[in-house]
MISELUM-895964 format. One record per residue (C-alpha): residue number from 0; chain; x, y, z. Coordinates in Angstrom, 2 decimals, always signed. Each point is the difference from the previous one (the first is absolute). Last residue first. Layout:
BEGIN
NODE  gumar  gudo     east    north       up
NODE    NUM     A        X        Y        Z
...
This chain:
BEGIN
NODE  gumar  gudo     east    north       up
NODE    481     A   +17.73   -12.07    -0.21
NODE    480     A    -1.01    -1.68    -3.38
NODE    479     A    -1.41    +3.56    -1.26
NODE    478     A    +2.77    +1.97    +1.44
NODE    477     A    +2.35    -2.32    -2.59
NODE    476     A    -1.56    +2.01    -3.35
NODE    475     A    +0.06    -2.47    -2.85
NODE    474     A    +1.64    +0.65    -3.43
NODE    473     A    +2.49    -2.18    +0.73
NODE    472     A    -0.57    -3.01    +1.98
NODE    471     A    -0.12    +0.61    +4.35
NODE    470     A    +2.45    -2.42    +0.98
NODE    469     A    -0.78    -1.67    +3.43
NODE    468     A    +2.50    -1.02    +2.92
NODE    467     A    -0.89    -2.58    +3.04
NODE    466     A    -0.27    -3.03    -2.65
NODE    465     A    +3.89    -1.34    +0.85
NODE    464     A    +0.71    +0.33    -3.50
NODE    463     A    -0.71    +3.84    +0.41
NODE    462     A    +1.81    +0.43    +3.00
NODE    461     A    +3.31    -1.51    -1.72
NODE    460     A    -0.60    +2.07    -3.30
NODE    459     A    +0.21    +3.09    +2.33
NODE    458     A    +3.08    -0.65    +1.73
NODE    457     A    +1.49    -0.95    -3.67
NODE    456     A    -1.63    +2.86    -1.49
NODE    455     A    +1.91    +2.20    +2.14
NODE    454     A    +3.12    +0.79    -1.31
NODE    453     A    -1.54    +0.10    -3.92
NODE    452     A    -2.95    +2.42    +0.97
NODE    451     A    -2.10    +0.88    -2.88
NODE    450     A    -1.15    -3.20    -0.73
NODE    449     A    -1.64    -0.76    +3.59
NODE    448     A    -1.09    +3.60    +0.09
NODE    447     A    -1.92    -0.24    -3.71
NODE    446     A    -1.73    -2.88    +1.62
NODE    445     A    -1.94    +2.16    +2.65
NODE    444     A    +0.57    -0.91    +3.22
NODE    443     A    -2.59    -1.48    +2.54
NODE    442     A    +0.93    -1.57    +3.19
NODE    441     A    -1.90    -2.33    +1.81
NODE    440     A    +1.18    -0.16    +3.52
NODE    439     A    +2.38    -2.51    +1.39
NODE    438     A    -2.09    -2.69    +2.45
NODE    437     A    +1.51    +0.00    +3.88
NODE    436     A    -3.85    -1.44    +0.52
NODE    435     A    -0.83    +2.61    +2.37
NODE    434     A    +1.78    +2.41    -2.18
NODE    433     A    +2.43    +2.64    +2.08
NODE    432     A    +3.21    -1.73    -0.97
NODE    431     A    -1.07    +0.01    -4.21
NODE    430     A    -1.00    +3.78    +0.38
NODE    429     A    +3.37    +0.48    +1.78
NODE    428     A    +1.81    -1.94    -3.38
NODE    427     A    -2.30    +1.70    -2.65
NODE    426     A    +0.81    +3.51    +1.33
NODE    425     A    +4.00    -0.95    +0.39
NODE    424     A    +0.09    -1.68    -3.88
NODE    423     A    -1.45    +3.19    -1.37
NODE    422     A    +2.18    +2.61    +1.58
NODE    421     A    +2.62    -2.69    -1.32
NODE    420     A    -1.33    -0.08    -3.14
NODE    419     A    +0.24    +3.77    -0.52
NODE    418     A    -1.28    +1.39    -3.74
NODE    417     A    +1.85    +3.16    -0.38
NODE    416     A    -0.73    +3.56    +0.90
NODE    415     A    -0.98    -0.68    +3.66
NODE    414     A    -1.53    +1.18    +2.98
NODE    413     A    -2.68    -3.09    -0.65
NODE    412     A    +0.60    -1.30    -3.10
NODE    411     A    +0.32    -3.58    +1.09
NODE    410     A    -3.27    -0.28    +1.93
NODE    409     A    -2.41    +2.00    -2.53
NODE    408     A    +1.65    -2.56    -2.83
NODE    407     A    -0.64    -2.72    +2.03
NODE    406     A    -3.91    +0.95    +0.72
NODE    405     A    +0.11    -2.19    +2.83
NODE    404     A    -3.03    -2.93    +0.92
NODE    403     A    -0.30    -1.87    +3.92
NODE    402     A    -1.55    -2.76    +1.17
NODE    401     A    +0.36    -2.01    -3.00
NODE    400     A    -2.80    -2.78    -1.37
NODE    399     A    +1.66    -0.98    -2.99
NODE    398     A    +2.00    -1.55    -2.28
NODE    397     A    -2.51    -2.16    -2.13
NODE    396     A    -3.23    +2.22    +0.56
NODE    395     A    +2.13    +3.24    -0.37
NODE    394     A    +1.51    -0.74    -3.55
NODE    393     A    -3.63    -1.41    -0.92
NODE    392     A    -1.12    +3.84    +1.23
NODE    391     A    +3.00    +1.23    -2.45
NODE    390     A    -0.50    -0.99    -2.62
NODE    389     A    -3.85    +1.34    +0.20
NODE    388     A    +1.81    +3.34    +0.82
NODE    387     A    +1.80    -0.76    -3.72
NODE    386     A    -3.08    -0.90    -2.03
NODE    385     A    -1.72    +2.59    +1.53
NODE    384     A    +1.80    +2.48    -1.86
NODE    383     A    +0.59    +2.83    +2.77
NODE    382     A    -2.20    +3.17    +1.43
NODE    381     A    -3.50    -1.98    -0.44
NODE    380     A    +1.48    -3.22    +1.30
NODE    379     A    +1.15    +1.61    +3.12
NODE    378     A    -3.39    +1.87    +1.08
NODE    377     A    -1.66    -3.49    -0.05
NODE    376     A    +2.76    -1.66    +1.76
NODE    375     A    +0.07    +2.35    +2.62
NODE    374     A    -4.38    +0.08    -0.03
NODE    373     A    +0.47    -3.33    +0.31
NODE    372     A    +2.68    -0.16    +2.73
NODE    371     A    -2.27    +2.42    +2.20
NODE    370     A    -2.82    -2.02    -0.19
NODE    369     A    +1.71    -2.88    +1.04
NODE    368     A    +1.41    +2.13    +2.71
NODE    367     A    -3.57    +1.26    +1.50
NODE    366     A    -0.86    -3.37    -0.28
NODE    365     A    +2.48    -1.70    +2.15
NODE    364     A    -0.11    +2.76    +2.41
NODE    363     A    +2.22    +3.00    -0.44
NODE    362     A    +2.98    +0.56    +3.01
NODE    361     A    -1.46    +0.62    +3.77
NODE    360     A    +3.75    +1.09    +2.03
NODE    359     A    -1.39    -0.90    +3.71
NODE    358     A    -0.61    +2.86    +2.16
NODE    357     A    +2.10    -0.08    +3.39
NODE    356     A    -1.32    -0.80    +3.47
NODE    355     A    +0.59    +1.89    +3.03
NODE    354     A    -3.63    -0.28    +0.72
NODE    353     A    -0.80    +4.10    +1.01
NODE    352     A    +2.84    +1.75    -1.77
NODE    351     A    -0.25    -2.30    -3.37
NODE    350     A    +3.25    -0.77    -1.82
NODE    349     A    +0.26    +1.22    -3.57
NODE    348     A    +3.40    +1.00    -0.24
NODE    347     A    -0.80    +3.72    +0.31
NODE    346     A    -1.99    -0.54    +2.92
NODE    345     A    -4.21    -1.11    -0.24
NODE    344     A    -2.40    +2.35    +1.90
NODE    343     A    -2.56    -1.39    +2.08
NODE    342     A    -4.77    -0.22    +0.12
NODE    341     A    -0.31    -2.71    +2.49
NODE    340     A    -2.61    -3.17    -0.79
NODE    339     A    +0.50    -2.73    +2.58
NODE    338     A    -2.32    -3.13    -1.79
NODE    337     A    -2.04    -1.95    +2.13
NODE    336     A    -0.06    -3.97    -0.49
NODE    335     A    -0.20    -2.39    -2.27
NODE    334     A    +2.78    -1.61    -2.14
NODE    333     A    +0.41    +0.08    -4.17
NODE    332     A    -2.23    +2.06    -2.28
NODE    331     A    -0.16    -0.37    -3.44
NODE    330     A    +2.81    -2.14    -2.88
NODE    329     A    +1.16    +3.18    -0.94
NODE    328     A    +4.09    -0.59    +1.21
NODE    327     A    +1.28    +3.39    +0.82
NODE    326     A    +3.26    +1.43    +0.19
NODE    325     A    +1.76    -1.58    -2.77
NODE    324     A    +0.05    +0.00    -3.85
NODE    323     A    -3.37    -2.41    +0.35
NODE    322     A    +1.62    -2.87    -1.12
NODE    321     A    +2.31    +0.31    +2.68
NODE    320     A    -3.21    +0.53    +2.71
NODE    319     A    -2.01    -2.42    -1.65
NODE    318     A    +3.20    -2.60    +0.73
NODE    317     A    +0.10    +0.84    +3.77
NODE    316     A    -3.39    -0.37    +0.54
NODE    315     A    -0.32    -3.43    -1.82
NODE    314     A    +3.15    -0.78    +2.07
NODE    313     A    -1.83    +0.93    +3.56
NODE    312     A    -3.35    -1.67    -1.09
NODE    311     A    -2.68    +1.64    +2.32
NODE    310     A    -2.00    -0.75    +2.88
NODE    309     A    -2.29    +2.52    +2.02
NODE    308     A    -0.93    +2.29    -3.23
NODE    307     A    -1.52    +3.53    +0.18
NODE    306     A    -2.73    +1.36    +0.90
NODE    305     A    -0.80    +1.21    +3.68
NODE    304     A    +1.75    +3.09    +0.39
NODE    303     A    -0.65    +1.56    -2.88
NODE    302     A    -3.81    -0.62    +0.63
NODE    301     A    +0.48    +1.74    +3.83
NODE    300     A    +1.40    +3.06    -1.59
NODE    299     A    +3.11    +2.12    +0.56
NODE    298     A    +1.54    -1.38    -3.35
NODE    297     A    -3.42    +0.87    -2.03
NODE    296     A    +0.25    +3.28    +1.46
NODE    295     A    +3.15    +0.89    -1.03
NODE    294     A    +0.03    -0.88    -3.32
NODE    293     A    -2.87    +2.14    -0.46
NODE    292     A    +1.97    +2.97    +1.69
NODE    291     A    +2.32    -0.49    -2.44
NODE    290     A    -2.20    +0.51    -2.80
NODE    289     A    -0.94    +3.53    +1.26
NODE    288     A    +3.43    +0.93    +0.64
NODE    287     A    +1.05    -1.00    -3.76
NODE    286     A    +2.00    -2.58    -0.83
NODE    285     A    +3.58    -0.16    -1.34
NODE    284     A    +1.08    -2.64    -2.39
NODE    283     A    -3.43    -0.81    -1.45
NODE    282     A    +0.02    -2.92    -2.23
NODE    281     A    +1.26    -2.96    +1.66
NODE    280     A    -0.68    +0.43    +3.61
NODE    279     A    -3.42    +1.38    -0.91
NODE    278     A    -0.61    -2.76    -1.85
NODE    277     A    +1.35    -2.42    +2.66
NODE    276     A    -2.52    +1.68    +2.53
NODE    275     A    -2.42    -0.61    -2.44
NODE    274     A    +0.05    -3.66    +0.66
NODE    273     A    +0.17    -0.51    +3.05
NODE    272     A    -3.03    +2.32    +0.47
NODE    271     A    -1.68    -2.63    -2.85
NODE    270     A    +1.14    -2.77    +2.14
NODE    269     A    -1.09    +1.61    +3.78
NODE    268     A    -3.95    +0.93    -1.82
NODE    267     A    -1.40    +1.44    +3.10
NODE    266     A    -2.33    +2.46    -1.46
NODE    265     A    +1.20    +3.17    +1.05
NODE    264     A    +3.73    -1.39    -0.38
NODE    263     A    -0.59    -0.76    -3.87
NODE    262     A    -1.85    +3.32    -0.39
NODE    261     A    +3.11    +1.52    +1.56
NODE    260     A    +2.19    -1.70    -2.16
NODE    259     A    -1.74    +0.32    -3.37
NODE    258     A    -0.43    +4.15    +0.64
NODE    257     A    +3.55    -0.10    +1.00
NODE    256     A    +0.52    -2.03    -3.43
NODE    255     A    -1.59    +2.74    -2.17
NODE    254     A    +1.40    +3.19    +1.84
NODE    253     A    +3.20    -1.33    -0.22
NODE    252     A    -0.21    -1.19    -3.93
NODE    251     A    -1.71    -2.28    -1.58
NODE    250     A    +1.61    -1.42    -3.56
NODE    249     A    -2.42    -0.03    -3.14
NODE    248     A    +1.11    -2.64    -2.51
NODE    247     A    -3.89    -1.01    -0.84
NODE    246     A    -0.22    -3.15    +1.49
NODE    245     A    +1.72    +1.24    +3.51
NODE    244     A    -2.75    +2.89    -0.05
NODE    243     A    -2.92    -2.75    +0.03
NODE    242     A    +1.91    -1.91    +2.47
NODE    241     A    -0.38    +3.31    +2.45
NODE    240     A    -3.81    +0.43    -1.27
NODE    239     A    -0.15    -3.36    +0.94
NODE    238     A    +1.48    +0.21    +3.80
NODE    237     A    -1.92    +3.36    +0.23
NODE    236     A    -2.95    -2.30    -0.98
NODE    235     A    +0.74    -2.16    +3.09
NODE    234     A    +1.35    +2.70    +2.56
NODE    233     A    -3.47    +1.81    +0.20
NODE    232     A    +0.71    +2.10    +3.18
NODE    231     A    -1.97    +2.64    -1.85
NODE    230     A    +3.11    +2.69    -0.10
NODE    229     A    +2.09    -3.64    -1.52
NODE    228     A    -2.89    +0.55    -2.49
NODE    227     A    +0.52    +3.38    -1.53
NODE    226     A    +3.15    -0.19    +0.35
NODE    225     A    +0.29    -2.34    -2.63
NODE    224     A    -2.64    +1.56    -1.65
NODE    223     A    +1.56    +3.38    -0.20
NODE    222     A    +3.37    -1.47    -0.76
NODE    221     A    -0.30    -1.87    -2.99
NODE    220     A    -0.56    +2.82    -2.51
NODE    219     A    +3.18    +1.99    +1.57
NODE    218     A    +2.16    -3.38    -0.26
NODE    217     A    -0.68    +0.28    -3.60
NODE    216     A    -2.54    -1.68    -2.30
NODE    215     A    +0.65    -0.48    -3.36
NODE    214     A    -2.54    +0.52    -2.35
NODE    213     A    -1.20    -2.87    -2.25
NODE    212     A    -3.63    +0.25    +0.20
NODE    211     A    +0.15    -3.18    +2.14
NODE    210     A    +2.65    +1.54    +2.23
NODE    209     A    -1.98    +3.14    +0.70
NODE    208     A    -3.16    -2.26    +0.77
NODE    207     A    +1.81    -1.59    +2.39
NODE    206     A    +1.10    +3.08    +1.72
NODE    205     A    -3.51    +1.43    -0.06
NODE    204     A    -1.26    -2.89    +1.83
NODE    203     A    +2.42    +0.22    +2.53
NODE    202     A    -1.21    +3.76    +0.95
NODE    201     A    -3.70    -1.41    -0.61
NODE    200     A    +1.04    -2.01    +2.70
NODE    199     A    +1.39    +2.26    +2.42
NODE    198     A    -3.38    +1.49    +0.53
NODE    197     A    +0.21    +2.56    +2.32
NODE    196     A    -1.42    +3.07    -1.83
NODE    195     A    +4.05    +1.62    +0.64
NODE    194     A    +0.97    -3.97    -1.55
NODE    193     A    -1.96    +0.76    -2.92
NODE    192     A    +1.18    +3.47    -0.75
NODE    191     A    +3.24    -1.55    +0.09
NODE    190     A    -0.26    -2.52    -2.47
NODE    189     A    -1.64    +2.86    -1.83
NODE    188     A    +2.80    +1.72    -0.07
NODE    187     A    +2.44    -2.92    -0.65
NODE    186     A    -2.40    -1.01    -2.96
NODE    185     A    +0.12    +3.23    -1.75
NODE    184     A    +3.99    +0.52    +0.36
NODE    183     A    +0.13    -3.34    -1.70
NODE    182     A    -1.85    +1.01    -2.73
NODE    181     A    -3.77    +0.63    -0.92
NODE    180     A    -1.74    +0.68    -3.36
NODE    179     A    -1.89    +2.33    -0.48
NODE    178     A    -3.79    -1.49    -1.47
NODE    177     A    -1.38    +3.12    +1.20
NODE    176     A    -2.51    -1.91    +1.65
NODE    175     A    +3.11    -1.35    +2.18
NODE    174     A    +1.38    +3.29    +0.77
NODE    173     A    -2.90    +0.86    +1.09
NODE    172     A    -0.60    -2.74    +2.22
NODE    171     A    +3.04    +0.58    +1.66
NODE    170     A    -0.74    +3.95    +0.42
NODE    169     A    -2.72    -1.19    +2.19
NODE    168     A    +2.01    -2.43    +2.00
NODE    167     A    +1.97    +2.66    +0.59
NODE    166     A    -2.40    +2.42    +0.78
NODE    165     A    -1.09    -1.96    +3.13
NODE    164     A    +3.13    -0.54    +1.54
NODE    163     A    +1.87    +2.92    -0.66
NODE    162     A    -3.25    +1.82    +1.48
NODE    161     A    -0.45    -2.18    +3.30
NODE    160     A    +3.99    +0.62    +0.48
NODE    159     A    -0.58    +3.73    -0.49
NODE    158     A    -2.81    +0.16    +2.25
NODE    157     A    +2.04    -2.24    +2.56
NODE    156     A    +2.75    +3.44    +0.28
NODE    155     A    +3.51    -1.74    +0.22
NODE    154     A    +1.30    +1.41    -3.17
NODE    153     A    +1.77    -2.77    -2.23
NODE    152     A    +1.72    -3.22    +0.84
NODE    151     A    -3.22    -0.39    +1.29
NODE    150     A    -1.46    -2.81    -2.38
NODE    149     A    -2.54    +1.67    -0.98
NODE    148     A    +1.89    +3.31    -0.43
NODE    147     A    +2.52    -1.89    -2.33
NODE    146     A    -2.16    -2.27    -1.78
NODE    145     A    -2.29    +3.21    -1.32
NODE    144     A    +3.61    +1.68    -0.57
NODE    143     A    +0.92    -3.01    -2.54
NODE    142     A    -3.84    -0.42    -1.60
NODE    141     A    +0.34    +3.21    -1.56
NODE    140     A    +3.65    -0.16    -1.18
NODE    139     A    -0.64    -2.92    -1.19
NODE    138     A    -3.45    +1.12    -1.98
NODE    137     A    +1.94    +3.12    -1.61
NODE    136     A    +2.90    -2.45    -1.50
NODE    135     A    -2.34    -2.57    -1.21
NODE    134     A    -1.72    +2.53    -2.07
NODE    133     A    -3.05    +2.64    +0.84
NODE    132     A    -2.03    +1.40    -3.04
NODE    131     A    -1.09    +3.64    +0.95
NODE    130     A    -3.84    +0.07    -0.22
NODE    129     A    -0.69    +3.11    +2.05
NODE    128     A    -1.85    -1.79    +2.56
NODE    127     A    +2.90    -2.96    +0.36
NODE    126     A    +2.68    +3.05    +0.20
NODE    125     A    -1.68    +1.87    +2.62
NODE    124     A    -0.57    -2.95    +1.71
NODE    123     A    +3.34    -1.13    +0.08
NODE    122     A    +1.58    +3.56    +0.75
NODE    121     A    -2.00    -0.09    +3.33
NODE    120     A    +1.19    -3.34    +0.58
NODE    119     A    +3.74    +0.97    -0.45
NODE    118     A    -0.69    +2.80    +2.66
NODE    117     A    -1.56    -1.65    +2.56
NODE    116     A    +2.98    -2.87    -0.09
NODE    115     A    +2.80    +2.44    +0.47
NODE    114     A    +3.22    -1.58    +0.85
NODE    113     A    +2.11    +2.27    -1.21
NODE    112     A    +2.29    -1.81    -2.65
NODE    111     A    -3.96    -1.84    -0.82
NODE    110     A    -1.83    +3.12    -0.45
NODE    109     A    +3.36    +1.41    -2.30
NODE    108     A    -0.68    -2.84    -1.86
NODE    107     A    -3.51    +0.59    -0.53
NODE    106     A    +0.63    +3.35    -1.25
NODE    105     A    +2.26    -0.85    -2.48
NODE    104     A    -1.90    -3.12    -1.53
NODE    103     A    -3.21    +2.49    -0.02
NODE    102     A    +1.83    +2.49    -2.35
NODE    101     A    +0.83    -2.51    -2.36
NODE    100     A    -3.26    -1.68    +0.17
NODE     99     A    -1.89    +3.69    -0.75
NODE     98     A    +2.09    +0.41    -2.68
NODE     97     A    +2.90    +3.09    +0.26
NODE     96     A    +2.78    -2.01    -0.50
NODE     95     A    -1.18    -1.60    -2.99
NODE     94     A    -1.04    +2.59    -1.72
NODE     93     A    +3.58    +1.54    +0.73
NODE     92     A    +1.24    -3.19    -1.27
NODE     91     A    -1.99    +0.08    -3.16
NODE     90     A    +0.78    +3.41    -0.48
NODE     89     A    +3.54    -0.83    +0.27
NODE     88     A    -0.05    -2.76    -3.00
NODE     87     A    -1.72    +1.90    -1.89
NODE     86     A    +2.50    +2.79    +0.47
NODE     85     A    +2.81    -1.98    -0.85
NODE     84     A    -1.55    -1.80    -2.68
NODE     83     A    -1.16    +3.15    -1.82
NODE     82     A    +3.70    +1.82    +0.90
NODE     81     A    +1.19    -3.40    -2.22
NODE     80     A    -2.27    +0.19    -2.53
NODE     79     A    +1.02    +3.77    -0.47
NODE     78     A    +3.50    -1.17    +0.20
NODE     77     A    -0.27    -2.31    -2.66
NODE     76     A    -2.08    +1.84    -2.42
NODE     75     A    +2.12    +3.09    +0.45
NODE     74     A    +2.69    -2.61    -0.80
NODE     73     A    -0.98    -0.97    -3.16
NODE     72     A    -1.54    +3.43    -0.95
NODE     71     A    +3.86    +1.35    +0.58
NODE     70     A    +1.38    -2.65    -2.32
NODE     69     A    -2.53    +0.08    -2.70
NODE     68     A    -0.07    +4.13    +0.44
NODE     67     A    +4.00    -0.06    -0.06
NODE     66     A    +0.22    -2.73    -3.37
NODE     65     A    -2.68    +2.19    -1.45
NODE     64     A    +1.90    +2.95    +0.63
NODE     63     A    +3.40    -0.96    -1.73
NODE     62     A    -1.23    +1.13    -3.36
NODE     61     A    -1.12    +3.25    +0.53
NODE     60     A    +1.93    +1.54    +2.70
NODE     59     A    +3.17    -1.80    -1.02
NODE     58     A    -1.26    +1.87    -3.65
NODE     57     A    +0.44    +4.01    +1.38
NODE     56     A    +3.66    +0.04    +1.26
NODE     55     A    +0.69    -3.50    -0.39
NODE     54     A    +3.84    +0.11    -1.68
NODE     53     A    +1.33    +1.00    +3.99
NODE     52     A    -1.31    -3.74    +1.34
NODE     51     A    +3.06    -1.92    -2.51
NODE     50     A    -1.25    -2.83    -1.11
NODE     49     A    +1.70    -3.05    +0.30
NODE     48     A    -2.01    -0.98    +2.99
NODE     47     A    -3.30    +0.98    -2.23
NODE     46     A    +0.45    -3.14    -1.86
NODE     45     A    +1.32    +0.34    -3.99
NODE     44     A    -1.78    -0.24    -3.12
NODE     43     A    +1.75    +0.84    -3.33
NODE     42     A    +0.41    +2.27    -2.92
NODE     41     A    -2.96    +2.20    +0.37
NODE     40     A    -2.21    +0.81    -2.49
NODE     39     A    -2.00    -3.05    +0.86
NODE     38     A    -1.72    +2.30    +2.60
NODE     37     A    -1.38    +2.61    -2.81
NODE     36     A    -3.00    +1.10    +2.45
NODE     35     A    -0.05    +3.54    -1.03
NODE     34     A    +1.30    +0.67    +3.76
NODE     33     A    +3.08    -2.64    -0.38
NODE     32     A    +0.82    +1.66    -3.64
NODE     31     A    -0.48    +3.68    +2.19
NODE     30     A    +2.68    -1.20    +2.55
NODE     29     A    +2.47    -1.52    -1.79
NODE     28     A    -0.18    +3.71    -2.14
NODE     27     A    +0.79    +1.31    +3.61
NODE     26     A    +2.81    -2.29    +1.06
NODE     25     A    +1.57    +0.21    -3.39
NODE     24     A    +2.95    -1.96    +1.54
NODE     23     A    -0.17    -1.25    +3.14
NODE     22     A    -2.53    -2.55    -1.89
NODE     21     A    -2.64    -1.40    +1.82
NODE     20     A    -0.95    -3.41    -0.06
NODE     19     A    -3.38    -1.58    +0.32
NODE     18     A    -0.96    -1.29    +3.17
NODE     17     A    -0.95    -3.17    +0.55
NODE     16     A    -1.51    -0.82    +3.34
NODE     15     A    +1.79    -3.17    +2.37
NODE     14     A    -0.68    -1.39    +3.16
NODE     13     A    -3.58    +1.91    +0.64
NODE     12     A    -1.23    -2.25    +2.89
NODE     11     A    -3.66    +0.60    +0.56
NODE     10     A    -1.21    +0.02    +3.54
NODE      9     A    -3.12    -2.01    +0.69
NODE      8     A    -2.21    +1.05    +2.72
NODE      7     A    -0.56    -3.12    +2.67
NODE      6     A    -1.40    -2.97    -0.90
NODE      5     A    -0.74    -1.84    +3.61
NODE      4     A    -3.15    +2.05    +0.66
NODE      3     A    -0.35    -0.14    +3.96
NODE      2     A    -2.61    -1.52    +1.89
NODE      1     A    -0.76    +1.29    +3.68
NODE      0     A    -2.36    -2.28    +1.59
C-alpha cells in the first residue's frame, strides 16, 4: 500500500522585514553607520516597497538575501519533494508493470481474445512453479477458455475438449486452496464446465450456491443447466431450474424458452407447450429459424392434434380474450383435430395471403398495463410534487374512465402563434364522435391557460365544470398528467 506523508514542506511567509532607512542624502556615510552596525542611526523604518531598488548597490545583496535563500530553500524543498513523489510514484508503476502478475494478466488475455487454451496453460504452470501469486482476475480468465473448448464453442479437436475439461476442474481447486474468492463470472464457467462433464446438476447447484453467497446470477449462469437438462429430456428439473430463474428476476430469452418448448413437446407435456408458446408470443417478437421449426413440428404432430378441449364456454372465451388485449384468450387448447401449418406472407394491411384473414390489433394485457401505470405514476411523482399528481389520481377516480386524453395546449398551438380554441374544440369534438361510448376526452390544460385567456375561459370553464377538463396547478408540469 502506497502511504503518503500528509505534512508536506513548509514554506515560510515573509510578510513584512524591517529595513532600516537610507538616506538619499549622504548615501555613502549611510552606508558605513549601517556597516558599523549603528541601525538606530537612522531616522525611521520603512518597507522595502518604499524603497527605491537603485539605493542597494552593495547592502540589497546583503540584507535582502536571507529573505531570497528562505524563499528559494522553501520552494527547492517543495519541488524537490514534489520530483521525489513523482518519481516514486512512477517507479512504483513501472515496478508494477513489469511484475510477474502484471505481465501474466496481459498475456492471458491476449490467450483468451485468441482463443488459445494451450497457451494460457503453459503460462499457468510456469507461473505456479515460479511462485507468481495468481488473483481472481488470472483464475477467470483460466477457467473461461477451459469452459470454452469443453464446451465446443471453441476448437473442434476432442483433445482440446478432454483438456479444457480436465484442467479446469484443476485450476478450480486451485483457486479454491488459494482461498480466491469466486464471482459470478466464476460460477457461470464452472456452471458450464459442469454441464460439458454432463452433470446439469452441479450446474444448478452452483447457481444456488451463487445466490446464497449473495451474487446475482444472470441469465448466462442459468443457462448451462437449463440446457443442460432439456438436452437430457429431463423436463421436470428444467421446469425448476426455470422457476428458480423466475425467483431471482432473471427473464429467458429465445434460446431459453425454445429449449423449454421442445423439451415440453419431447415429453408430451400439451399444458406446459401451451404454455411457452404464450411466452414466446409475448416476449420474442421475431423468432429465429431454428425456433420456428419447433413450432412447426409440434403443429404437424399427432399430440397437437389430439389435445385440446371438446366443449367450451363461448362468453368465458370471449371475455379472456378482452381481458387479454385481444387476439388470444390463454385459457389452453380448444377443439381436436389436425392443424394445416403453411409458411405465408402477410399484405401491408395485415391480411394473410394463404387464409385471407387479417391480424387482430393485440393491446397490453391486464398486467402488462398495471405495470405500466405504476411505473407512469412512479416516474410522475419523482418529476412533480406528489401532492399535486396524487390530486389528481382522486380527480381521475371521480370523473373518469375516458377513452381518449389531449395535450390541449399541443392541440391549440398547432400551426399557430396564439392559443386556438377552436382548433381545440374540433379535435375534442371528432375524438368525442369516434368514442364507443360518445364520451368527451379528458383534456388537460394548465391553469395559467385558463387565466390567461379572457375570450375563452368561458368555453373552458364550461368543460371543466362538466369534469371532462383538468387544471394542471402551478408549478406542475401538464406532460406528467397526460
Amino acid at each position: 500500500m502506497l502511504k503518503v506523508n500528509p505534512f508536506g514542506p513548509s514554506l515560510s511567509m515573509f510578510n513584512k522585514i524591517p529595513f532600516s532607512l537610507l538616506y538619499r542624502r549622504g548615501f555613502r556615510r549611510a552606508f558605513r553607520i549601517f556597516q558599523a552596525g549603528h541601525c538606530n542611526s537612522f531616522a525611521k523604518p520603512v518597507s522595502i516597497a518604499n524603497v527605491n531598488v537603485n539605493f542597494f548597490a552593495v547592502d540589497k545583496t546583503r540584507n535582502l538575501s536571507a529573505v531570497a535563500t528562505a524563499k528559494k530553500s522553501g520552494l527547492n524543498a517543495s519541488s524537490s519533494s514534489s520530483r521525489t513523489n513523482e518519481m516514486t510514484n512512477k517507479a512504483k508503476k513501472k515496478a508494477r508493470m513489469e511484475s510477474p502478475e502484471f505481465l501474466l494478466k496481459i498475456k492471458l488475455d491476449m490467450c483468451s481474445k485468441h482463443g488459445k487454451l494451450e497457451e494460457a496453460l503453459r503460462l499457468y504452470d510456469e507461473s505456479i512453479s515460479n511462485g507468481v501469486s495468481l488473483n481472481l482476475h488470472h483464475y477467470n480468465m483460466l477457467l473461461y477458455l477451459c469452459a470454452r473448448e469443453a464446451s465446443g464453442d471453441g476448437s473442434q479437436l476432442n483433445e482440446l475438449k478432454e483438456l479444457g475439461l480436465k484442467r479446469g476442474f484443476e485450476i478450480f481447486q486451485k483457486m479454491v486452496g488459494d482461498e480466491v474468492s469466486p464471482n459470478e463470472t466464476t460460477f457461470t464457467s464452472m456452471a458450464r464446465l459442469a454441464v460439458a462433464r454432463e452433470d446439469p446438476d452441479m450446474a444448478f447447484e452452483l447457481v444456488k450456491q451463487m445466490k446464497s453467497l449473495g451474487i446475482p446470477p444472470r441469465l448466462r449462469s442459468y443457462g448451462p443447466a437449463l440446457l443442460g437438462f432439456c438436452e437430457k429430456g429431463n423436463a421436470e428439473k428444467a421446469y425448476e431450474v426455470d422457476a428458480h430463474m423466475f425467483e431471482s428476476g432473471v427473464t429467458p430469452e429465445e434460446p431459453e424458452l425454445s429449449a423449454l418448448l421442445k423439451v415440453s413437446i419431447n415429453t408430451k407435456k400439451a399444458d406446459k407447450v401451451y404454455e411457452m408458446l404464450q411466452r414466446l408470443r409475448a416476449s420474442v417478437r421475431q423468432v429465429s429459424e431454428s425456433t420456428l421449426q419447433v413450432v412447426e413440428d409440434w403443429f404437424k404432430s399427432k399430440d397437437a392434434a389430439s389435445v385440446g378441449a371438446e366443449k367450451w364456454d363461448v362468453k368465458q372465451i370471449k371475455e379472456a380474450v378482452i381481458g387479454g388485449g385481444g387476439g388470444w384468450h390463454g385459457l389452453g387448447w380448444l377443439g381436436s383435430g389436425r392443424w394445416r401449418v403453411v409458411r405465408t406472407e402477410m399484405t401491408e394491411n395485415g391480411v394473410c395471403r394463404s387464409c385471407g384473414e387479417k391480424l387482430v390489433c393485440i393491446d397490453i394485457d391486464p398486467k402488462e398495463t398495471e405495470n405500466f401505470a405504476a411505473k407512469l405514476t412512479e416516474l410522475a411523482c419523482s418529476k412533480e410534487v406528489r401532492a399535486d399528481f396524487v390530486q389528481f389520481q382522486e380527480w381521475l377516480q371521480q370523473h373518469g374512465p375516458f377513452d381518449a386524453v389531449v395535450d390541449g395546449a399541443n392541440v391549440a398551438l398547432i400551426n399557430s402563434e396564439a392559443f386556438n380554441l377552436n382548433q381545440l374544440k374540433n379535435v375534442v369534438n371528432k375524438l368525442q364522435q369516434m368514442s364507443p361510448t360518445k364520451r368527451s376526452p379528458l383534456i388537460i390544460l394548465h391553469r395559467s391557460r385558463i387565466a390567461r385567456d379572457p375570450d375563452n375561459r368561458k368555453w373552458l370553464e364550461r368543460w371543466q365544470r362538466a369534469g371532462v377538463l383538468y387544471a394542471t396547478p402551478y408549478g406542475s408540469n401538464d406532460d406528467c398528467t397526460n
